[in-house]
C-alpha positions, -999 to +999 in steps of 0.1 A: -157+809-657-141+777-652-136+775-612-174+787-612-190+758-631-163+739-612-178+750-582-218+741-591-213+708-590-197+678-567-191+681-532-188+713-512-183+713-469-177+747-455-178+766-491-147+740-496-153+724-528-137+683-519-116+664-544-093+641-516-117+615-503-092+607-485-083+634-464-120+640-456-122+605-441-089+617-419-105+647-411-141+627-402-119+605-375-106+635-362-141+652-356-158+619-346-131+600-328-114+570-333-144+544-324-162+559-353-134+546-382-149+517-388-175+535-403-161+561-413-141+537-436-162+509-445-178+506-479-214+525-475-197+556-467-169+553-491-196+551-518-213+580-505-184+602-500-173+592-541-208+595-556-213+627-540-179+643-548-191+628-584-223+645-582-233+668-612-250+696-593-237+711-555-243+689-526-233+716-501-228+717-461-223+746-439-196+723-418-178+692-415-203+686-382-230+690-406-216+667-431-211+638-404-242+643-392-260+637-428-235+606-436-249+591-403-280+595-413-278+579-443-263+551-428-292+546-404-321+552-429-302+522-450-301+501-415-341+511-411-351+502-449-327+467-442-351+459-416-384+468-424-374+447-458-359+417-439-387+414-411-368+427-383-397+453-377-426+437-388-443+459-416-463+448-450-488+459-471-522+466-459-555+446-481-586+468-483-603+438-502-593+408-478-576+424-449-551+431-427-564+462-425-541+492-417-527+502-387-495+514-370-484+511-336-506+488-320-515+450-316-552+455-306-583+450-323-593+487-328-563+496-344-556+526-325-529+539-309-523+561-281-498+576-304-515+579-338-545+584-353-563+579-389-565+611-406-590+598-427-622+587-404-629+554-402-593+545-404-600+531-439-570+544-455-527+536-446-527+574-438-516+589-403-507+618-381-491+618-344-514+623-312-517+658-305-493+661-275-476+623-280-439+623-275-420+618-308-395+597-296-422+573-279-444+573-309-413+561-330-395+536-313-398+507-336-411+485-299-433+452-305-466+468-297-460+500-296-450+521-334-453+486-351-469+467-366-472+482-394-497+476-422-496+504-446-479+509-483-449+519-496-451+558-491-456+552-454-429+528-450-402+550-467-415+581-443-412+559-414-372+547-428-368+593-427-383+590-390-366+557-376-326+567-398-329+602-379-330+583-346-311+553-358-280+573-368-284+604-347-294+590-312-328+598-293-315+629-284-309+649-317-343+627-330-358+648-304-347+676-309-351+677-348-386+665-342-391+693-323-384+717-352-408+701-375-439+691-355-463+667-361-455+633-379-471+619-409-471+581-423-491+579-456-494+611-474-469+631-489-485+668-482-475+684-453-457+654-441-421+664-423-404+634-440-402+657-473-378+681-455-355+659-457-361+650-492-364+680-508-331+685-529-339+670-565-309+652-582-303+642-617-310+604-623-279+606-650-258+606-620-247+575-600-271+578-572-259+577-532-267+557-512-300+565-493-313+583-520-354+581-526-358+569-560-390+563-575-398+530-600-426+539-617-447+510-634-460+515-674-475+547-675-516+537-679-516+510-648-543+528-630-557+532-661-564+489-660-562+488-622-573+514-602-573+493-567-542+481-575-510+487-553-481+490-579-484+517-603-449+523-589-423+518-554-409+542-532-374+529-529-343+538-518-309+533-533-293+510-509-258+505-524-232+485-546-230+447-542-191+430-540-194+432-581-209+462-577-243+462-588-269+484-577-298+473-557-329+488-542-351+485-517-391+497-507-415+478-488-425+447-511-387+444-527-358+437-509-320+446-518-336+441-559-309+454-588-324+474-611-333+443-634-352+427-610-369+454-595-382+456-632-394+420-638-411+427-601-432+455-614-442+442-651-453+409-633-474+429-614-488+449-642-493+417-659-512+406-626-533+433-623-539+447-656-545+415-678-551+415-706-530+446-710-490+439-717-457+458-713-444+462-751-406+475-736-401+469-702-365+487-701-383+522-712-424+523-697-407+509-661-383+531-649-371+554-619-387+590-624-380+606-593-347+608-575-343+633-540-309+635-522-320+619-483-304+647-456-312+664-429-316+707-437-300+731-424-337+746-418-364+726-410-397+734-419-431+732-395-456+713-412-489+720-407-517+690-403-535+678-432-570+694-431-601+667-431-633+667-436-658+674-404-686+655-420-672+626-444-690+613-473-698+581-478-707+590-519-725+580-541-721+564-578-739+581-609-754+557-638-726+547-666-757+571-684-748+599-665-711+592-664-715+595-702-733+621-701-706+639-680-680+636-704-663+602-695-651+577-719-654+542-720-622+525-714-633+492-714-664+479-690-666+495-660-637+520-664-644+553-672-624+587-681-625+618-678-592+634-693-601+673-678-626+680-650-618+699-620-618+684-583-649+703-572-669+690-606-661+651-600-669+662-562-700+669-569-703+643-594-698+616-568-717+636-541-680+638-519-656+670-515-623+677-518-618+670-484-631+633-489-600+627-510-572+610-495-539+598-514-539+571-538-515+539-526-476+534-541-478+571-554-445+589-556-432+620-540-443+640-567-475+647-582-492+622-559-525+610-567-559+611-552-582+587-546-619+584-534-635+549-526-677+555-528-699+521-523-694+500-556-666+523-573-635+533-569-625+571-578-585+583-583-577+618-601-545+626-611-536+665-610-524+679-641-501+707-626-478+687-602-476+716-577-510+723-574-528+721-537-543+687-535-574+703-518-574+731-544-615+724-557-607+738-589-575+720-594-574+706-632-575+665-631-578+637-651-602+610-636-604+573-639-635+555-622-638+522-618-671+503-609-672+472-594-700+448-612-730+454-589-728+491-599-727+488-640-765+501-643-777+523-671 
């Protein structure tokens, strides 16, 4: 019984469960060569090799090949996140209020690209899918007018570090190759998209994460509660390695190379910012990492299918705070409303929109994302109440918070 919970957890290559770090780096130079020690041997991949042997469930692969293959990867989503951060690919936040608007992979005026287009019409939204027909490898190639800029959230940017570390550690050709497994990209949302295949082991965040890891830093539970617009109710990061003294730092579009501490003061200043007069009571337990997914590339790709949208959109329309009322939302405070249960096809047709209208809310994590609907003078974000449920599901159970901007508040 021993050898058998021995063998659920830590690092396993070919069924082989590793203890001698050692030897595997040895065996590595001998698969890869001897222009590939210096990697093989420097610090990133040191730390991956002894947090993963550490590791308190199986991180398993079929081969040694396999296992290279994944460390690489790593190596080049960290280089990707390191320049999206740093500005060496110019990407930042999008401003619905005051501009830029979104875009990705073009410098014109019209924002669109001969390599992607909005999913949602009007190009409103950070949210994406490749041209029908578009080479993947052309559509990604982080070229000055061509896949950037980008102006988009943190979601997108951390897809785009999954796209841009498969070709930055693999080489054009296996990019291509793997790209054509899974299809169509997507920058923005999280269903469907092809990123999450290579996201899709959980891991305990009780263990000392790897480097590359997605981590999620959630903000204080109720921010959209206080700011529904707002663009921090949490980060996609990544786990981007040790310091010299070795602490921890993250990174996500917004935050570069934090530690944990001040990824925290980053996120209760901005719940400060945009949830005044609302405070954090204990910043070390309402702001904290939720979500943690081992980043590597599957031994069996999945092929997404393309986000479904709406043939005839909806523009909406806003209901009186009488009717809201009358409709079973509660009076946060004025000109916030909630509904704690409703169903997706009831605020629908509340608001006159349908579940195709929806579109993901911004800085959501990986799981149990957020919807969000923005109607003329209100804004409209439902959070699901089963996690797994289908985000187009009408009569999936959500909670809904709707906020109306001050022209709106009539009785």
């Amino acid at each position: 019984m021993a050898n058998e919970a021995l063998l659920e957890r830590g690092l396993l290559i070919g069924g082989a469960l590793i203890r001698d770090i050692e030897q595997l780096k040895k065996d590595l130079v001998d698969l890869a060569g001897k222009d590939q020690e210096d990697v093989i041997r420097g610090g990133l991949a040191d730390e991956i090799m002894i947090a993963s042997v550490a590791a308190s469930q199986a991180i398993s692969f079929p081969s040694l090949q396999h296992f290279w293959e994944n460390l690489l990867f790593r190596i080049g989503a960290i280089a990707s996140m390191t320049a999206l951060t740093s500005g060496v690919y110019d990407c930042d936040y999008y401003d619905p209020t005051v501009g830029p608007e979104p875009r990705l992979g073009t410098t014109g005026d019209s924002r669109v690209s001969e390599y992607w287009e909005f999913i949602t019409p009007g190009g409103t939204d950070a949210e994406w899918q490749q041209v029908t027909g578009a080479d993947s490898l052309a559509a990604i190639k982080p070229e000055e007018g061509h896949t950037l800029p980008f102006r988009g959230e943190c979601a997108g940017a951390f897809q785009l570090t999954v796209f841009w570390g498969l070709l930055n550690g693999l080489g054009p050709d296996r990019f291509s190759q793997i790209a054509g497994q899974f299809g169509t990209m997507l920058v923005g949302p999280w269903t469907d998209n092809p990123a999450t295949d290579f996201m899709a082991e959980k891991a305990s965040l009780q263990d000392p994460p790897i480097p590359g890891d997605y981590m999620y830093f959630k903000n204080k539970d109720d921010y959209l509660e206080w700011a529904p617009d707002g663009f921090w109710q949490g980060l996609n990061a990544m786990y981007m390695g040790k310091d010299m003294l070795g602490t921890r730092h993250y990174s996500g579009m917004g935050a570069s190379w934090l530690s944990e501490q001040n990824l925290r003061a980053s996120l209760v200043n901005a719940y400060y910012h945009d949830c005044y007069p609302h405070t954090v009571n204990c910043p070390l337990e309402e702001v904290r990492f939720t979500i943690r997914r081992l980043l590597q590339v599957p031994t069996g790709i999945t092929k997404h299918a393309m986000p479904l949208r709406s043939a005839h959109p909806s523009k909406g329309s806003v209901p009186t705070t009488t009717t809201l009322l009358a409709q079973g939302y509660q009076a946060l405070s004025r000109g916030t409303f909630e509904n704690p249960r409703t169903t997706v096809v009831e605020c629908a047709e509340l608001f006159g929109i349908t579940a195709l209208d929806l579109h993901q809310q911004q800085s959501t994590g990986l799981e149990n994302p957020d919807m969000r609907f923005d109607a003329p003078g209100a804004s409209i974000v439902l959070t699901y109440h089963d996690p797994e449920d289908d985000r187009r599901n009408p009569q999936a159970v959500v909670r809904v918070i709707v906020r109306l901007r001050p022209e709106t508040f009539a009785f």
